[in-house]
N, C-alpha and C positions, 0 to 999 in steps of 0.2 A: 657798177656805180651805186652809191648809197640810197634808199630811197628817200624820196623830199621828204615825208615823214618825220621819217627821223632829225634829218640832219635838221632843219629845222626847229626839232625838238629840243636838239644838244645846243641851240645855242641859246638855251634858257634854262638847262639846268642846273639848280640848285647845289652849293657843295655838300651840305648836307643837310639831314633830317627831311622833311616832310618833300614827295615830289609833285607839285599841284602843276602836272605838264597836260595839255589837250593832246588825246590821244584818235587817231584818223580812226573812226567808225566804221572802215571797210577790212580794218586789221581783224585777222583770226589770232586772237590771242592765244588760242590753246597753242597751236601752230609754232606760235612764233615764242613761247615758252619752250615748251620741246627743242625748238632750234636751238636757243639759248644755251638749255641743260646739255645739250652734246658739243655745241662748238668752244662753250666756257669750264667745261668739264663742272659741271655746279651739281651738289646735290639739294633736289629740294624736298628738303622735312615739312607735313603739316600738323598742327595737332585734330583732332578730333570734334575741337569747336569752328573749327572754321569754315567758313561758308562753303557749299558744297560744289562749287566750280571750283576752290583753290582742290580741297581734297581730291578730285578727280584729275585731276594736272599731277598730283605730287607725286615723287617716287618712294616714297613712304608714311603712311601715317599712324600716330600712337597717340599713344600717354605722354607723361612724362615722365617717365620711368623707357618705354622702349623709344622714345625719340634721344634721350641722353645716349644709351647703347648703342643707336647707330649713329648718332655725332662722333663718340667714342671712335667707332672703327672704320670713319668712310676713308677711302684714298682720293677723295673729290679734291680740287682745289679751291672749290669755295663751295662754302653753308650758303644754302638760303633758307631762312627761318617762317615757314606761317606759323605763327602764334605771339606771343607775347615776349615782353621785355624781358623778362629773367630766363625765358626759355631760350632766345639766343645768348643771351648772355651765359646760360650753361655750358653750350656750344664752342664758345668762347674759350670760357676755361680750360674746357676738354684738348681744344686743337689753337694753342696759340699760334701755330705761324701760318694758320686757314685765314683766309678771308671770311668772317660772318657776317650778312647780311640781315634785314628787316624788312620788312615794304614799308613799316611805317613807324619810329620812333615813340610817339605817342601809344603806341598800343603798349598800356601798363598792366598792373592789375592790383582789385582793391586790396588781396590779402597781400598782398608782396608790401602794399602800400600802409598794411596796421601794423608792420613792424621795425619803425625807423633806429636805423643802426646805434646814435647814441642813448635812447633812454633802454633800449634793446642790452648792449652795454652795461649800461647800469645794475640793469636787472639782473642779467648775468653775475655783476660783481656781488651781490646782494646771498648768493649762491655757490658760495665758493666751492663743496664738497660735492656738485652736482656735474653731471657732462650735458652737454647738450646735442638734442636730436631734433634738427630742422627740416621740416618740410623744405621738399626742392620749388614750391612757391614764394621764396624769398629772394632777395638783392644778393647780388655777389657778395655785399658787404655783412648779411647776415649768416651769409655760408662760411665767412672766413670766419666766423665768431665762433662758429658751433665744431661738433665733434663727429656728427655723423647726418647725411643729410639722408632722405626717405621719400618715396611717394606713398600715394595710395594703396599702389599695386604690393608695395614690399615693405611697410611700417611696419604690420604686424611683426611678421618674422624677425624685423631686425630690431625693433624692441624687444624684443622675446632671446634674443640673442646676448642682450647686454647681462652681465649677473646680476643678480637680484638683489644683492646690498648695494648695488652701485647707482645712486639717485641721479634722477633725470631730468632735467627742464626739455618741454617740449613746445613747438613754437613752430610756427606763428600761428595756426589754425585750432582754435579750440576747439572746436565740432567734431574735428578731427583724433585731437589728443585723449577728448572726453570719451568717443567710442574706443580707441586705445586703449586708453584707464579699463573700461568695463571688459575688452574682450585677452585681456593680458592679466588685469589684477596688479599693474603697477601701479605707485601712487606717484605719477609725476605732477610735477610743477608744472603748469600749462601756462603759453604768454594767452592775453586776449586779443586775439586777431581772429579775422572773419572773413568770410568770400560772398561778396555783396550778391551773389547768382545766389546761393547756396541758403544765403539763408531768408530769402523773402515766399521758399516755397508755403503755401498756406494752406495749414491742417486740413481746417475747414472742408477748403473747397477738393480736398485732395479725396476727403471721405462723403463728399456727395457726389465725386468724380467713379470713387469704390461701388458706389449705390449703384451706381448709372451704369455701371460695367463688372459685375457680381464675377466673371470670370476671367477676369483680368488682371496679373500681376503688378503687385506692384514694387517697383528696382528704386531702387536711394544711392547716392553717393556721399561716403562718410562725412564730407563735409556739411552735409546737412547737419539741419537743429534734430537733438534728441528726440523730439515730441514727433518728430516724421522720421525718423531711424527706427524708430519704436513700433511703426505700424509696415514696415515693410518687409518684403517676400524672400527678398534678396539686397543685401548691402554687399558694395565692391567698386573699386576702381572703374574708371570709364572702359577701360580693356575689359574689368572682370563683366561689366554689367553687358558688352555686346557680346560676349562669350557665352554668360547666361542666357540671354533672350535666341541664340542661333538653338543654343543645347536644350530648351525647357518645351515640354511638349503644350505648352500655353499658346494662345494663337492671339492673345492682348497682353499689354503691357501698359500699364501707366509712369513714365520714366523720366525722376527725380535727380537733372543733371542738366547742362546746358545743352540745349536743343542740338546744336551742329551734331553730337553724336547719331541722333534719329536716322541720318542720310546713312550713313554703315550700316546700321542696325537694319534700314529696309532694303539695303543694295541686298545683306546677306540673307534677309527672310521676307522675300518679297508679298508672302501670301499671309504676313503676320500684322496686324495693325498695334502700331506704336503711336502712346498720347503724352503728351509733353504733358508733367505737372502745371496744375494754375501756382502763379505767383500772388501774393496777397493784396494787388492793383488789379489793373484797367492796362495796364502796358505788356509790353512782349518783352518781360525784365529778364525774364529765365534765360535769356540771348546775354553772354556777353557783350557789352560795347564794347571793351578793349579788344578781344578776341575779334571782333564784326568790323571793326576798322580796320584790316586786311582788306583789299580785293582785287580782283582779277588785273583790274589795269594798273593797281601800284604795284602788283604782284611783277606785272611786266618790266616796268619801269624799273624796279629794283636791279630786277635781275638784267637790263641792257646797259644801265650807267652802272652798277655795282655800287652803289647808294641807297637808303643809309648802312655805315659801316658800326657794327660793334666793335668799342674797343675801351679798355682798361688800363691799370699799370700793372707791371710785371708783379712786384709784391702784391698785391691784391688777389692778383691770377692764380698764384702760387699757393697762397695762403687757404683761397676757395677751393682749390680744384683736391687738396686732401681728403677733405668731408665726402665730396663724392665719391673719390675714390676708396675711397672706406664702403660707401655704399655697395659701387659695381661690385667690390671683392663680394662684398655678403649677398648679395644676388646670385651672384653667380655659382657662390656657395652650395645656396639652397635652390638651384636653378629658376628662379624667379627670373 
């Protein structure tokens, strides 16, 4: 027999988007996720920013670079997505006749969000002799636009891959493109878009944080501003930067990325003290909100009504899902 819980539950939920259901406070959520993932055959992807109860539930967590790869090759019958809107949406493309899920609709993000599809467009036409290489933090509809999509983890290589009379628009993260520029020597066209985490870390306080801790590395993710790329120990992907901090005989770090990562970094080095950069406020900005509006009991909820659903049109799917697949081939390439 079902329990009252539940049944109760379902006859208020939502068809879609947000599930704002009261959930019984004697429920073992871990528990009753795990039941979930083996009786619905689900897989659940997290990213790296998400709160540290979803990451310890998940059967896998990455970038967005190794979460695309195993969307790519799971035999689950349904995604369920911790992180943001364009990350299941990647999911999506990858496995159109999957079920992909979200816990929460609303979880956007701001760089996906400084690059809207029509003046995007425009720009594009403005450039006719150029290709375009998109960060996989964009809209479906920014990936069907471009020619090859990138993360962190594998921009370099795969700009570096393109020939070198062959000009580049590169988009949507300038922070991103500009350390591209410097560590390739290409002169692309960069869109101006930004990652509101990324760039309100502050110099300042970052180099009286250096004072304060003389033995202490300090890790950047290329999305950052110049002026804090410029003073760091190591720059890389959220993959590259918990790789560095396991392998570097440092026992501090000072670590220029959104916090969720911290919880990896100390599962794997427990005797190592990890300090979130200061933001240039008074707030805990260096936290995604889109990322942090995930949590354990929408987490639930997703995953027991299968709500909310990602979903597209066929031409759009179609359209996107080449660019990445452009990507996976040169990854895989270069075993990236």
């Amino acid at each position: 027999m079902e329990d009252i819980h539940v049944a109760n539950a379902k006859k208020n939920v939502p068809k879609k988007g947000f599930l704002d259901i009261e959930i019984d406070p004697t429920i073992d959520l871990f528990s009753e996720i795990e039941r979930l993932k083996k009786e619905k055959n689900m897989l659940l992807l997290a990213h790296y920013y998400q709160e540290p109860d979803i990451q310890d539930v998940a059967d896998y967590i990455g970038d967005s670079l190794g979460l695309a790869q195993q969307a790519e090759k799971t035999s689950a019958d349904i995604i369920v997505f911790a992180g943001v809107h364009f990350m299941a949406e990647t999911a999506k493309i990858l496995n159109p006749t999957k079920k992909v899920l979200l816990p929460d609709l609303n979880a956007g993000c701001s760089l996906a969000d400084s690059a809207p599809a029509g003046p995007f467009k425009k720009f594009k036409e403005q450039h006719p002799d150029h290709i375009v290489i998109s960060y996989v933090n964009c809209s479906a509809e920014i990936k069907a636009l471009s020619d090859i999509i990138v993360t962190s983890s594998n921009a370099e290589k795969i700009v570096e891959s393109v020939p070198k009379d062959q000009k580049i628009i590169f988009a949507p993260d300038k922070n991103l493109g500009a350390y591209l520029v410097k560590k390739t020597g290409r002169d692309m066209v960069l869109w101006n878009g930004a990652c509101m985490v990324h760039e309100i870390f502050s110099l300042e306080k970052i180099m009286k944080l250096k004072t304060r801790h003389p033995n202490a590395k300090f890790i950047a993710h290329p999305e950052c501003e110049e002026a804090v790329l410029r003073i760091a120990d190591y720059i890389g992907s959220t993959t590259g930067l918990l790789k560095y901090s396991q392998q570097s005989d440092a026992t501090e770090f000072i670590v220029a990325t959104e916090t969720g990562i911290l919880h990896q970094m100390q599962k794997a080095s427990p005797n190592k003290t990890f300090i979130p950069a200061p933001p240039n406020n008074s707030c805990a900005c260096n936290d995604c909100p889109h990322m942090k509006l995930n949590t354990l009991e929408k987490l639930y909820l997703c995953m027991e009504y299968e709500t909310p659903e990602i979903t597209m049109e066929e031409e759009l799917r179609k359209a996107a899902q080449q660019p990445i697949d452009r990507m996976l081939e040169i990854s895989a390439k270069y075993g990236l």
